[in-house]
MDTraj code that builds the backbone (N, CA, C; nanometers):
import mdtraj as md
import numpy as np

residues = "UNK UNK UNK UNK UNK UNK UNK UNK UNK UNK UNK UNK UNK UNK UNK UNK UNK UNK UNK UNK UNK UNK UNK UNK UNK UNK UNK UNK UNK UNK UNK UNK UNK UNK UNK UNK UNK UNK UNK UNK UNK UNK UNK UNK UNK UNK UNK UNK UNK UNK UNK UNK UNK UNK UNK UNK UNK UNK UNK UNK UNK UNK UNK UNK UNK UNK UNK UNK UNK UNK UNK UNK UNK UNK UNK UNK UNK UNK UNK UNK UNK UNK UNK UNK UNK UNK UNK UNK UNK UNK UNK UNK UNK UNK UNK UNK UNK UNK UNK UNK UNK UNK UNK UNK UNK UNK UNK UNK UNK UNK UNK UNK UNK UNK UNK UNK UNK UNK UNK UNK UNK UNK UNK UNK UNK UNK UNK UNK UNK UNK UNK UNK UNK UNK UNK UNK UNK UNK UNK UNK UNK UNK UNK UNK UNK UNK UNK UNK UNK UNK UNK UNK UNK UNK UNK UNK UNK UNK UNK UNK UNK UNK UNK UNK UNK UNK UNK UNK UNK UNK UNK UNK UNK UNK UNK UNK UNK UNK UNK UNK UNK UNK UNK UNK UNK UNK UNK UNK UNK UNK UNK UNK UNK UNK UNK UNK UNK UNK UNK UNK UNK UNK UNK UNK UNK UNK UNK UNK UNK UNK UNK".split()
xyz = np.array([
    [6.0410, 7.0665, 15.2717],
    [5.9873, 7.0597, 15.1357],
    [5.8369, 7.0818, 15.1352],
    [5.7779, 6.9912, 15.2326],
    [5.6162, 7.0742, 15.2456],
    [5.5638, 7.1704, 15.2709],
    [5.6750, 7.2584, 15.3355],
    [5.6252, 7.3877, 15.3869],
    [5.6214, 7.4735, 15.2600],
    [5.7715, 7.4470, 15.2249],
    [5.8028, 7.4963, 15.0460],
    [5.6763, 7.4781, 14.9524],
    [5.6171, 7.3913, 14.9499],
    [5.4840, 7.4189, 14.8400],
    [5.3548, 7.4354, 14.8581],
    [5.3337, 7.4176, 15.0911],
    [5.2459, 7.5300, 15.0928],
    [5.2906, 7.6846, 15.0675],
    [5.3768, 7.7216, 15.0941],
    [5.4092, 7.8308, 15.0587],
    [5.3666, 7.8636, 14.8772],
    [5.4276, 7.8147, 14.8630],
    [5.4055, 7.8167, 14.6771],
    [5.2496, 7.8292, 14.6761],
    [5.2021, 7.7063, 14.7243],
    [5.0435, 7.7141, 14.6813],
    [4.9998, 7.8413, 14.7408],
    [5.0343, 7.9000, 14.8527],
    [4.9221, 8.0105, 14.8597],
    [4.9808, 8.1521, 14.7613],
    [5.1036, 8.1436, 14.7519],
    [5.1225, 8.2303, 14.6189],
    [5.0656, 8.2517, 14.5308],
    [5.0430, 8.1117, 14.4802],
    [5.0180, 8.0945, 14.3751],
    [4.8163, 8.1719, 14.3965],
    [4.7898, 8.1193, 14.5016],
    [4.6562, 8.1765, 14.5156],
    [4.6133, 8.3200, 14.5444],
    [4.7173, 8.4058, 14.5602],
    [4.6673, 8.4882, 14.5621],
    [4.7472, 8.5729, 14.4320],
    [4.8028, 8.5174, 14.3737],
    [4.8165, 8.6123, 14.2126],
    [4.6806, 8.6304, 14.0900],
    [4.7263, 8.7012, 14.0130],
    [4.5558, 8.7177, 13.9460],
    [4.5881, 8.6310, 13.8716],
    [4.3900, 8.6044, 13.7943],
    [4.4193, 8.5384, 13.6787],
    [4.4315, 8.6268, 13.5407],
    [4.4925, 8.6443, 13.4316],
    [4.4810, 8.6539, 13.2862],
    [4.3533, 8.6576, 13.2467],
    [4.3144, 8.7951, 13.2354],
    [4.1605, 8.8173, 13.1963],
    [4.1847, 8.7085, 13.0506],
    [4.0698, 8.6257, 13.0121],
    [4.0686, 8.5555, 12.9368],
    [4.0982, 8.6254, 12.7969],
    [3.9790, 8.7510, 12.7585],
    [4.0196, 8.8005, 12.6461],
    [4.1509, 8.8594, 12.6458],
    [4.2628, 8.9063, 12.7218],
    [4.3610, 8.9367, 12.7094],
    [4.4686, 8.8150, 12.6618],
    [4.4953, 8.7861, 12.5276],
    [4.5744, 8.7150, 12.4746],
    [4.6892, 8.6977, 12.4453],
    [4.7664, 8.8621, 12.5412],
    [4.8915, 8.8732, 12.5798],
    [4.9354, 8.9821, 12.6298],
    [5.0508, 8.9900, 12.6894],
    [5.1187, 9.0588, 12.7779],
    [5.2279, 9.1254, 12.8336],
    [5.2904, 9.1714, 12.8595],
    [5.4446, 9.2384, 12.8574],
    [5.4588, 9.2745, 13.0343],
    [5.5855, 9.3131, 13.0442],
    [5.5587, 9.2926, 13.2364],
    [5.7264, 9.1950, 13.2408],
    [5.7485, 9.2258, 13.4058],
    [5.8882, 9.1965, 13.4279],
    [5.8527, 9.0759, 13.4745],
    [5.9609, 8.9691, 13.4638],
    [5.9875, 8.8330, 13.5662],
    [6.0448, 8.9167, 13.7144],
    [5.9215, 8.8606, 13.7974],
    [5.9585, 8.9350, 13.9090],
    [6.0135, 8.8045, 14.0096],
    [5.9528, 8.6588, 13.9721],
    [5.9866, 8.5346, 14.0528],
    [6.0081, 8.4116, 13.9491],
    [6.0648, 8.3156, 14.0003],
    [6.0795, 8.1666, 13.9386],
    [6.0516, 8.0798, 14.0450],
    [5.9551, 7.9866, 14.0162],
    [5.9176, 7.9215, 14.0679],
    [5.9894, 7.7647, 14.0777],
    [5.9832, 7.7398, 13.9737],
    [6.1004, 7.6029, 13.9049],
    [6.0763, 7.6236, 13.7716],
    [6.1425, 7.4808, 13.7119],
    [6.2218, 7.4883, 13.5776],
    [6.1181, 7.5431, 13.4821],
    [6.0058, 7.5600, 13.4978],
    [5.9137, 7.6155, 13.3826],
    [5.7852, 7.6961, 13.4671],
    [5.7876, 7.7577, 13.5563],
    [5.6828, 7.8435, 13.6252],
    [5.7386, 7.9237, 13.6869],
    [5.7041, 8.0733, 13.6072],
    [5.7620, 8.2039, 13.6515],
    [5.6494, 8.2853, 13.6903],
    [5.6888, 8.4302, 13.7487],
    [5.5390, 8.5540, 13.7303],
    [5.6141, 8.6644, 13.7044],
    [5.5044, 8.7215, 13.6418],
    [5.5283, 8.8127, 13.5654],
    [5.4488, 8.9391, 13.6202],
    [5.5124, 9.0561, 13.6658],
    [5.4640, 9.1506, 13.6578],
    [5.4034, 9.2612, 13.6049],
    [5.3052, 9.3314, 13.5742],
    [5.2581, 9.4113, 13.4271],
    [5.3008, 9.5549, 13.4795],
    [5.2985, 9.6457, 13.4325],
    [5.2882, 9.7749, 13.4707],
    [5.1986, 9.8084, 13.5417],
    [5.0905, 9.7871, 13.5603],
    [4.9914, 9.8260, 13.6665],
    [5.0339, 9.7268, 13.8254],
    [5.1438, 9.6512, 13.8145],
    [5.2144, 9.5971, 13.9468],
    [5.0791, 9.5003, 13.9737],
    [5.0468, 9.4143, 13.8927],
    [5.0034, 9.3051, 13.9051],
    [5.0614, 9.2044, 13.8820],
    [5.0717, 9.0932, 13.9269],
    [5.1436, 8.9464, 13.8827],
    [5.0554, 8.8330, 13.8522],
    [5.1267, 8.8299, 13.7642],
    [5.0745, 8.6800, 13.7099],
    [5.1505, 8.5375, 13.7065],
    [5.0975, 8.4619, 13.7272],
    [5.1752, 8.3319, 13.7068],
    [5.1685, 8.2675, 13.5762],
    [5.2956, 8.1928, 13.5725],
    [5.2846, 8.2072, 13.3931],
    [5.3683, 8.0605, 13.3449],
    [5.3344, 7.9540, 13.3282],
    [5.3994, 7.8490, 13.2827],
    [5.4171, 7.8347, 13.1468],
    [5.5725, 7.7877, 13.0967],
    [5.5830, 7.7582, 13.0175],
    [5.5115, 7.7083, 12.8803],
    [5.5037, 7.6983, 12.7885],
    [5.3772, 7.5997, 12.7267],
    [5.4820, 7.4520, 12.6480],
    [5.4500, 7.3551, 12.6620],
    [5.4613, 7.2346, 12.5795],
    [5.6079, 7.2023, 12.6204],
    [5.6405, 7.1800, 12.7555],
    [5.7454, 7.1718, 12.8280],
    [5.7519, 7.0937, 12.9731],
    [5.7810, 6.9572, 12.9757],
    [5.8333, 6.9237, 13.0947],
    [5.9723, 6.9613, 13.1396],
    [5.9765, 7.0143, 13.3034],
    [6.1011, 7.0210, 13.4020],
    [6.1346, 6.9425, 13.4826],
    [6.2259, 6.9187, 13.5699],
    [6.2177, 6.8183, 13.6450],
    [6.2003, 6.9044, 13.7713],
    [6.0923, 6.7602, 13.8527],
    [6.0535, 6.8780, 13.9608],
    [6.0109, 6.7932, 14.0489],
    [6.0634, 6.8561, 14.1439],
    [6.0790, 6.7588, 14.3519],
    [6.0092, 6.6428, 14.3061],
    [6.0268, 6.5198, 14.3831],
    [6.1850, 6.4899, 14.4439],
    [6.2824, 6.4861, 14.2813],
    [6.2402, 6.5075, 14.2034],
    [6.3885, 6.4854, 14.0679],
    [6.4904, 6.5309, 14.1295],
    [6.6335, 6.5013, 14.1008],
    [6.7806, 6.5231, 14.1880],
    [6.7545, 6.6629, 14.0703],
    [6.7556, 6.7041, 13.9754],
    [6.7745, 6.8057, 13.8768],
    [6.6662, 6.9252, 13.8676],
    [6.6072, 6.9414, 14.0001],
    [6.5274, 6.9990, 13.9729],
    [6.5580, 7.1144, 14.0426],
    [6.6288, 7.1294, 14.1222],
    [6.6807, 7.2875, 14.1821],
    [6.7949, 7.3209, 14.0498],
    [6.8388, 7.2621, 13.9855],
    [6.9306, 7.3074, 13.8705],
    [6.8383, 7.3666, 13.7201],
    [6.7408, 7.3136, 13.7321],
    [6.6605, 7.3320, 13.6241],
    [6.6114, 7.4629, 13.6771],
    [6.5781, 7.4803, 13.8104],
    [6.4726, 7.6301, 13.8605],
    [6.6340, 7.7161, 13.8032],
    [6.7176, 7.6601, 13.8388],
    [6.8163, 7.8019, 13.8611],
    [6.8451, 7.8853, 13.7254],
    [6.8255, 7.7470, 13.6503],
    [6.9162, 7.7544, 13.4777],
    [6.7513, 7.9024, 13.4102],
    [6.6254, 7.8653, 13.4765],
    [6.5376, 7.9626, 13.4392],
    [6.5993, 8.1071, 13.4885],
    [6.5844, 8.0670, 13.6153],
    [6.6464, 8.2403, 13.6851],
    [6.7446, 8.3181, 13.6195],
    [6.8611, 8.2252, 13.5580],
    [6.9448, 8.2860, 13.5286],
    [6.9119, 8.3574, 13.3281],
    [6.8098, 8.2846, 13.2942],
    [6.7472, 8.3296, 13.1666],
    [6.6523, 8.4062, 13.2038],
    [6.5545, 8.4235, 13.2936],
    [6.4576, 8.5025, 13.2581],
    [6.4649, 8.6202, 13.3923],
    [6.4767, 8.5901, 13.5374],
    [6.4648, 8.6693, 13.6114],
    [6.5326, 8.8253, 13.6275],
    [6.4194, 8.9155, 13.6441],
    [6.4234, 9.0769, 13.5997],
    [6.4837, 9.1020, 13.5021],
    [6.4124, 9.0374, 13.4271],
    [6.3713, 9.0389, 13.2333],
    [6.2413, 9.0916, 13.1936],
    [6.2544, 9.1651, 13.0998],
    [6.1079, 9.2194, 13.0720],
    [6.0624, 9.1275, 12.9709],
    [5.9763, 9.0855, 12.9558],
    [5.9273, 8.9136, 12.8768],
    [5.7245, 8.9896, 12.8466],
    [5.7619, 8.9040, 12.7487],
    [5.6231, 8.9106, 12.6500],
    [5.5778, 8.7644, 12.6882],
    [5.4027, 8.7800, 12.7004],
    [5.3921, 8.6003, 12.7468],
    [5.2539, 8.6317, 12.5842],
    [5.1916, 8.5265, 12.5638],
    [5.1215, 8.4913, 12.4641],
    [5.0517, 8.3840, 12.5241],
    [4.9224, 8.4164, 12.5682],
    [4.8702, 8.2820, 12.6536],
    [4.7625, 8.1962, 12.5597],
    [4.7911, 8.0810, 12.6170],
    [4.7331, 8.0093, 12.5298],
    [4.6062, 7.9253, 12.6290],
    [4.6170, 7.9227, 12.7318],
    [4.5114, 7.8666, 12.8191],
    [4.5193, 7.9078, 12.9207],
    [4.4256, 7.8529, 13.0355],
    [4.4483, 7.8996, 13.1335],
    [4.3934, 7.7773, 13.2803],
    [4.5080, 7.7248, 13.3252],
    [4.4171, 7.6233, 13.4469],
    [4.4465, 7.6407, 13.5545],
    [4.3682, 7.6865, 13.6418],
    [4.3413, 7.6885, 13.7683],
    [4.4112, 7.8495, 13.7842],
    [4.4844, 7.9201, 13.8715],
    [4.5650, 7.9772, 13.8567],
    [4.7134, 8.0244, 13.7979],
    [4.7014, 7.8941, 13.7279],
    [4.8226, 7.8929, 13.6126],
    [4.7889, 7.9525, 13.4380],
    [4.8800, 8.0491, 13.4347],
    [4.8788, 8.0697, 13.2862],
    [4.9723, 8.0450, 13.2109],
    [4.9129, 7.9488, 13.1241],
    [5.0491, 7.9032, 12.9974],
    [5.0370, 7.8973, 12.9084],
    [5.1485, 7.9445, 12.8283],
    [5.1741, 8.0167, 12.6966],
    [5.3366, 8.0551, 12.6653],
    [5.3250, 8.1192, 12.5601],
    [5.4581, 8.1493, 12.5298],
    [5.5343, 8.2823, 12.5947],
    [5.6246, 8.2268, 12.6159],
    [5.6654, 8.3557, 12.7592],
    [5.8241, 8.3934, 12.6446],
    [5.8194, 8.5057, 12.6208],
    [5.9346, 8.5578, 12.5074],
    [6.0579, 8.6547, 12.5975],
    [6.1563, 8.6593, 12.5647],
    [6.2298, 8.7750, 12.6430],
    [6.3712, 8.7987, 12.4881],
    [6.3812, 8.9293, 12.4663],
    [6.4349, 8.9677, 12.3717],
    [6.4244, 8.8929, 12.2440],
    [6.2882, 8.8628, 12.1921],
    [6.1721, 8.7710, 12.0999],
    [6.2681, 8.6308, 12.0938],
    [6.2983, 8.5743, 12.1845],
    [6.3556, 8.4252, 12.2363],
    [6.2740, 8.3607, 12.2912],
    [6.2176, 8.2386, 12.2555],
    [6.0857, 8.2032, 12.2789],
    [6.1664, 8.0908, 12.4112],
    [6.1247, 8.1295, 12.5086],
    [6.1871, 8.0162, 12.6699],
    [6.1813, 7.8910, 12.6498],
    [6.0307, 7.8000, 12.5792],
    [6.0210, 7.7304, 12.5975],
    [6.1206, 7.6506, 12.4624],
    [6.1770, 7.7055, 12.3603],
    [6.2508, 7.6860, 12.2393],
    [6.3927, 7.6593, 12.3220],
    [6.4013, 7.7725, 12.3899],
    [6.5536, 7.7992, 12.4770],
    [6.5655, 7.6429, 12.5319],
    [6.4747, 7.6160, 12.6645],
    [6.5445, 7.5565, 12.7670],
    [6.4887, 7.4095, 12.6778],
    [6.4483, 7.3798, 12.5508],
    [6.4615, 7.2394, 12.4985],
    [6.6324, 7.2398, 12.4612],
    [6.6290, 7.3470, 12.3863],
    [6.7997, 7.3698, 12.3176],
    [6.9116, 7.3712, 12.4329],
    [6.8476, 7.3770, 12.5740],
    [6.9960, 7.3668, 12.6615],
    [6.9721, 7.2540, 12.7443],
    [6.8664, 7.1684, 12.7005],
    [6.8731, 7.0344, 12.7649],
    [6.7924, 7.0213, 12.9456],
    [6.7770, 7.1776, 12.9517],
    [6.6665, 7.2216, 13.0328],
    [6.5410, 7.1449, 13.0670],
    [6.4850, 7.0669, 12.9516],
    [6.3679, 7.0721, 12.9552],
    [6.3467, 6.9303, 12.8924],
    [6.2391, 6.8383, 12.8624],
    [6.1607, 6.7315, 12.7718],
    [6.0383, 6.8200, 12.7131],
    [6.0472, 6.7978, 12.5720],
    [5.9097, 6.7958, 12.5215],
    [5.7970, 6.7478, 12.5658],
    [5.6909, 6.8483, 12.5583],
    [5.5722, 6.7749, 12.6881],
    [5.4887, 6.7063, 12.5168],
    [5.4894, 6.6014, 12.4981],
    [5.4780, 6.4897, 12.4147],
    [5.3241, 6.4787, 12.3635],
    [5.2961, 6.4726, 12.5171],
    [5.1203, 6.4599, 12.5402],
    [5.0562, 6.5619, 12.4524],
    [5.0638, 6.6868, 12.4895],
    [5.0321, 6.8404, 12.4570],
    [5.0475, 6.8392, 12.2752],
    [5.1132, 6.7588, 12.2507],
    [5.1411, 6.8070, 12.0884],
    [5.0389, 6.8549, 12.0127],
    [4.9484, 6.8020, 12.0125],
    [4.7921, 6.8389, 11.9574],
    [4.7565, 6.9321, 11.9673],
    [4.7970, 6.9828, 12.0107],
    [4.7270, 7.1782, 12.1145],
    [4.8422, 7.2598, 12.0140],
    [4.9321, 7.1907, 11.9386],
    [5.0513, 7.3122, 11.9307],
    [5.0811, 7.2664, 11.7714],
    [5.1036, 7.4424, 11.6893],
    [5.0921, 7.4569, 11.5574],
    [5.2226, 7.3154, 11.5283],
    [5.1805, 7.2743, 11.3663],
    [5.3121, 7.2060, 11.3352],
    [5.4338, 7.2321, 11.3496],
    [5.4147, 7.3933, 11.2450],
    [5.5401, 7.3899, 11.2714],
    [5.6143, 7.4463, 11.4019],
    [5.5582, 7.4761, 11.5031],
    [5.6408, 7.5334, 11.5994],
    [5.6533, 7.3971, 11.6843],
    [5.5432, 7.3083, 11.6484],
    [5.6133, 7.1908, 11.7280],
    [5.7341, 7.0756, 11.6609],
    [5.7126, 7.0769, 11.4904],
    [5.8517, 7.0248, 11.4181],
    [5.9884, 7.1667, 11.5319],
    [5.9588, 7.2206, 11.5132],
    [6.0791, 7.3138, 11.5475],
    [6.1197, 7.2905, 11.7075],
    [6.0410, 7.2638, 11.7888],
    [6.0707, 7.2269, 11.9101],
    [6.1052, 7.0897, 11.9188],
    [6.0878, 7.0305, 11.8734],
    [6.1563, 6.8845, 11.8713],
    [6.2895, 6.9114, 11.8022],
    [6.2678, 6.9578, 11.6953],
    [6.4321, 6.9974, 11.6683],
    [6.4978, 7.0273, 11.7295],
    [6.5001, 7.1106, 11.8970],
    [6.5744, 7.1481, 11.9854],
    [6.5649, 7.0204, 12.0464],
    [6.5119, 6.9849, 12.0840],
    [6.5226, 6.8494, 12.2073],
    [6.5679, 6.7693, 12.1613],
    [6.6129, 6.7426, 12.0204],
    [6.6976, 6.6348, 11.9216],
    [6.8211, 6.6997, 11.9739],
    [6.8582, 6.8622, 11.9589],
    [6.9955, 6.8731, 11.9501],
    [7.0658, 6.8486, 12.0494],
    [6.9496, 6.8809, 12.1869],
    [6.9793, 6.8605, 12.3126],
    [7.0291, 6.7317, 12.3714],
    [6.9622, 6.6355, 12.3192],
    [6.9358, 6.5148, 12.3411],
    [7.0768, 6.4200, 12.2532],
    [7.1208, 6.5175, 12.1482],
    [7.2148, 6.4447, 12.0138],
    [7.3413, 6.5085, 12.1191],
    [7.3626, 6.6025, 12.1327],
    [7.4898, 6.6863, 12.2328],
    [7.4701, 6.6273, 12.3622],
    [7.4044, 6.5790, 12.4613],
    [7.4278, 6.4816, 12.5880],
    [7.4199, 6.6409, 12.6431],
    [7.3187, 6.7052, 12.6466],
    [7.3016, 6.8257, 12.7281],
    [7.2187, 6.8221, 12.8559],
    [7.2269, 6.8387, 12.9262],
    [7.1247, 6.8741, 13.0332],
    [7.0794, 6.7455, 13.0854],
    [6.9369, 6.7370, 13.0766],
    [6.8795, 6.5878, 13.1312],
    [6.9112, 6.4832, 12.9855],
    [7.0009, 6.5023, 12.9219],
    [7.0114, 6.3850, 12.8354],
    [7.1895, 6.3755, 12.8230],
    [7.2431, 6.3828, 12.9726],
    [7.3504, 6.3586, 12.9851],
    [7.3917, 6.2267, 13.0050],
    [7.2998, 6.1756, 13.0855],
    [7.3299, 6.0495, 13.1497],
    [7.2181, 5.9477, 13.0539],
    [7.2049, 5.8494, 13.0286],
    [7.1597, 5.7668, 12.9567],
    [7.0314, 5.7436, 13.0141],
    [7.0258, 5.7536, 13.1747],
    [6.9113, 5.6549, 13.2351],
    [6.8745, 5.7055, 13.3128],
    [6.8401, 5.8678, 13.2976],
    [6.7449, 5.9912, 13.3552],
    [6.6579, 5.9920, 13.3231],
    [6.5614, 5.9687, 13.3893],
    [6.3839, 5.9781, 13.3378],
    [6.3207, 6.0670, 13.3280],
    [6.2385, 6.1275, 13.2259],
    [6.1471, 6.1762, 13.2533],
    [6.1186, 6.2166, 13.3696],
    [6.0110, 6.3609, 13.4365],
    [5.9455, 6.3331, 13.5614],
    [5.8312, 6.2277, 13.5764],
    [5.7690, 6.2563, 13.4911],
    [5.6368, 6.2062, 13.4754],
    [5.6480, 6.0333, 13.5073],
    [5.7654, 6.0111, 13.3962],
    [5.8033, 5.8332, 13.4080],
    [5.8396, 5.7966, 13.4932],
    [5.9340, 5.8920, 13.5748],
    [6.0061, 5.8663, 13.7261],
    [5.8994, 5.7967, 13.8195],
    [5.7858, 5.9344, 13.8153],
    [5.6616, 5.9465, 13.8857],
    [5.6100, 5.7777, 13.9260],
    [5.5832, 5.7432, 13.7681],
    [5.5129, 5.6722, 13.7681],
    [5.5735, 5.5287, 13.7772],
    [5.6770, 5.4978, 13.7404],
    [5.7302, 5.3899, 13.8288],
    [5.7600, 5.3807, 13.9733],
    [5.7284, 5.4867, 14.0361],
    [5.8010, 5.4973, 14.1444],
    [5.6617, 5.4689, 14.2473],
    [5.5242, 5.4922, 14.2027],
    [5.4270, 5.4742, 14.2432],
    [5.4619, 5.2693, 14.3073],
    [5.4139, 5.1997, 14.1923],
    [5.3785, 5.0785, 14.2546],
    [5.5599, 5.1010, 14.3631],
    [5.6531, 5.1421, 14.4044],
    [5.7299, 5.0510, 14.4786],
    [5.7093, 5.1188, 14.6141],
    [5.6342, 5.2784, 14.5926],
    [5.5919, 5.3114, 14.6930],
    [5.5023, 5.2155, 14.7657],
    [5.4125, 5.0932, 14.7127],
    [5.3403, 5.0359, 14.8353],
    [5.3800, 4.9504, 14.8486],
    [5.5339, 4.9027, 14.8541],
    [5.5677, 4.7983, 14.8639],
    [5.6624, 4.8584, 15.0473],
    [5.6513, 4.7594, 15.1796],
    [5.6820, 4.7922, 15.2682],
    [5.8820, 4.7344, 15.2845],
    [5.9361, 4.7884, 15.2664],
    [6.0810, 4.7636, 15.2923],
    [6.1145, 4.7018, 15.4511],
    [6.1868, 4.6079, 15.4282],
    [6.2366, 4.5364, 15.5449],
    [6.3014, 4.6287, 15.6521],
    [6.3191, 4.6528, 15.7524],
    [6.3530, 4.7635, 15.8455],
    [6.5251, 4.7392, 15.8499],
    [6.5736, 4.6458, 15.8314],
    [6.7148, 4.5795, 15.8295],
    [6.7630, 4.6714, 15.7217],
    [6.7060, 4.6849, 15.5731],
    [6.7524, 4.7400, 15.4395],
    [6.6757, 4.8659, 15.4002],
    [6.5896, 4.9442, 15.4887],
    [6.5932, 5.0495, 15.4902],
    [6.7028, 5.1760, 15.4749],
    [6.7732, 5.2115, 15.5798],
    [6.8795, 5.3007, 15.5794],
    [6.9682, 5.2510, 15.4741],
    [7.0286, 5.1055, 15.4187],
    [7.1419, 5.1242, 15.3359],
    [7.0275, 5.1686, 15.1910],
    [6.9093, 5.1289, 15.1734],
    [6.8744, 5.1996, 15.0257],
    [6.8243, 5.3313, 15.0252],
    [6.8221, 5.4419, 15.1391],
    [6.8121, 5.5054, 15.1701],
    [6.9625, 5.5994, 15.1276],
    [7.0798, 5.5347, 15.1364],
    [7.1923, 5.5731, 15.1463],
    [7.1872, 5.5929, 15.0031],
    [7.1910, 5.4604, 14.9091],
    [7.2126, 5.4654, 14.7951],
    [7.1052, 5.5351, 14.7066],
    [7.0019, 5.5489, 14.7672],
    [6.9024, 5.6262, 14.6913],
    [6.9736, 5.8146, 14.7132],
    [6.9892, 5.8311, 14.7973],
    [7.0945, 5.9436, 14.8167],
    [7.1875, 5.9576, 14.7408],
    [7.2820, 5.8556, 14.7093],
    [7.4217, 5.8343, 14.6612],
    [7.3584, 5.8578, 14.5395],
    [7.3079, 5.8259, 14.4727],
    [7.2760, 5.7952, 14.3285],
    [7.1881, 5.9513, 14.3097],
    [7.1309, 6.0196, 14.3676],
    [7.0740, 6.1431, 14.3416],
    [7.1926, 6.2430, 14.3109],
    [7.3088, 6.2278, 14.4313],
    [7.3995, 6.3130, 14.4112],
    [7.4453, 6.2964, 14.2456],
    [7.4672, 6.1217, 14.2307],
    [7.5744, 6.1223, 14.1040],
    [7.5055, 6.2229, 13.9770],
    [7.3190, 6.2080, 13.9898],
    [7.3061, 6.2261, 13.8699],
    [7.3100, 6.3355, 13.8765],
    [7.3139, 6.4628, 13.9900],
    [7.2980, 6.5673, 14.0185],
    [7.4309, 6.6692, 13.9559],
    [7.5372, 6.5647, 13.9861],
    [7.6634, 6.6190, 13.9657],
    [7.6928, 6.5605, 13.8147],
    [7.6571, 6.5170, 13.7514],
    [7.6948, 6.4290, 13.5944],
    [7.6120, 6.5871, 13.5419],
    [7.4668, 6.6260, 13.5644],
    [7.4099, 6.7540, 13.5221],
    [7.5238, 6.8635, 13.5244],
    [7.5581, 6.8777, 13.6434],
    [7.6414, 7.0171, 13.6990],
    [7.7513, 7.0348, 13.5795],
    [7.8158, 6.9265, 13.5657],
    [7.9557, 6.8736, 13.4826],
    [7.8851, 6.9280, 13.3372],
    [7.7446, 6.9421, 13.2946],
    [7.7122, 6.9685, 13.1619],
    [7.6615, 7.1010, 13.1488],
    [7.6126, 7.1789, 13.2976],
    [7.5450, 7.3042, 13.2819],
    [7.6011, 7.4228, 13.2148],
    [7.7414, 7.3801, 13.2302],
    [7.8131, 7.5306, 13.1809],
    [7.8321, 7.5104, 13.0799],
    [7.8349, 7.4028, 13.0242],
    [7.8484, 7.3997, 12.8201],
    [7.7101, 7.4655, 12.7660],
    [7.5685, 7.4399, 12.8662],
    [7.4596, 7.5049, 12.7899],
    [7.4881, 7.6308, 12.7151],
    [7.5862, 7.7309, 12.7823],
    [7.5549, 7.8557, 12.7503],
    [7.6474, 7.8468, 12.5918],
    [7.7050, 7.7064, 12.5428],
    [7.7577, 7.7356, 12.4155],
    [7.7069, 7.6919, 12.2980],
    [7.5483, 7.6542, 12.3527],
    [7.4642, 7.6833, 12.2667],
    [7.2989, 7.6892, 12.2697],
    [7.3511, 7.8184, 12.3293],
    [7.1983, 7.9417, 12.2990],
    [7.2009, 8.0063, 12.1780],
    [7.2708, 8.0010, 12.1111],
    [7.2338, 8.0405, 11.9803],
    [7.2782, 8.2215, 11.9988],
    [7.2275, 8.2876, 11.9308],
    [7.2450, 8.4130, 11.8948],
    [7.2269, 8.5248, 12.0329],
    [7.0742, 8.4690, 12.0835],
    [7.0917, 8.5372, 12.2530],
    [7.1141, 8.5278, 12.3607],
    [7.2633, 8.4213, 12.3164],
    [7.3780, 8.3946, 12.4331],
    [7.3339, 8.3576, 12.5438],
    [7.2425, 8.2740, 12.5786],
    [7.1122, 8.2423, 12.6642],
    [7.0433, 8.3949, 12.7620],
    [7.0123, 8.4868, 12.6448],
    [6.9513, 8.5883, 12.6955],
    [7.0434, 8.6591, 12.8505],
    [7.1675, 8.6636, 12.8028],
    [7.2180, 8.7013, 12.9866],
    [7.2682, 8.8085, 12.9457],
])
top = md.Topology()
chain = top.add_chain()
for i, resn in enumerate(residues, 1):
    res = top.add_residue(resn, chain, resSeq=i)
    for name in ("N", "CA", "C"):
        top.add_atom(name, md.element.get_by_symbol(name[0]), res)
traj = md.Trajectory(xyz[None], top)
């Protein structure tokens, strides 16, 4: 897994950045990174990296987070996609990334793909953010995706509870069995997802989740 995101990181470092005045773009999904960070290729065979906008995924260690990269691949990869950037940090550009004028980040709230990134609301017009919550309601009202199981967290919340028990030192006796069950319990929620992924595609709406 560490090698996996040095790898990523130097990718990520050597793609360009989004000349600032350029405020948008057209160009193929040439990679997926996970559930909301793709690149995009332009015609001049440059790539860009391109995150979602106003969208949490679940992402390492989340049990749902190789399902979330895949559920992108299978929507956007070698797709020709329009992005609309709206900022730009570090080597990441994010904005609205479109493919047959299907806005991704609209998509993967509506297939349970995704959490509304909550924080961000402020940055994002009303109504496109009333309208994105409207997907993560339907998502969330249908038991889709990460709102299958009742007591799937957030990443962010995961994160952050998971901090204080990280400094707590475990008895060497009860190591391996919560080790087991911390396993056991990744699979369940992993497989309770799987059991819901294939209903996503019955409701993408009109572009049949773009496939």
């Amino acid at each position: 897994m560490t090698v996996k995101f040095i790898i990523l990181g130097l990718l990520f470092f050597s793609l360009a950045a989004v000349v600032p005045a350029q405020r948008s773009m057209t160009g193929r999904v040439v990679d997926v990174f996970d559930g909301r960070t793709l690149v995009i290729e332009n015609a001049a065979q440059t790539r860009f990296a391109v995150r979602l906008q106003f969208v949490e995924t679940p992402a390492p260690p989340h049990p749902l987070a190789p399902v979330a990269a895949a559920h992108l691949k299978k929507l956007a990869l070698d797709k020709n996609a329009t992005f609309e950037i709206k900022k730009i940090v570090g080597k990441i550009n994010i904005g609205k990334v479109s493919i047959n004028d299907v806005d991704l980040s609209r998509q993967i709230l509506l297939d349970g793909a995704a959490w509304y990134a909550f924080s961000e609301r402020a940055e994002q017009n009303p109504a496109e953010r009333d309208d994105y919550l409207e997907m993560e309601l339907s998502a969330k009202t249908g038991k889709r995706g990460v709102w299958a199981t009742f007591d799937l967290k957030e990443t962010w919340i995961a994160e952050a509870a998971a901090e204080p028990a990280a400094r707590k030192i475990a008895a060497p006796q009860n190591a391996p069995e919560n080790e087991k069950e911390a396993a056991a319990r990744r699979l369940e929620l992993r497989n309770r997802f799987l059991k819901t992924f294939g209903k996503m595609i019955n409701y993408c709406g009109a572009a049949a989740c773009l496939l």
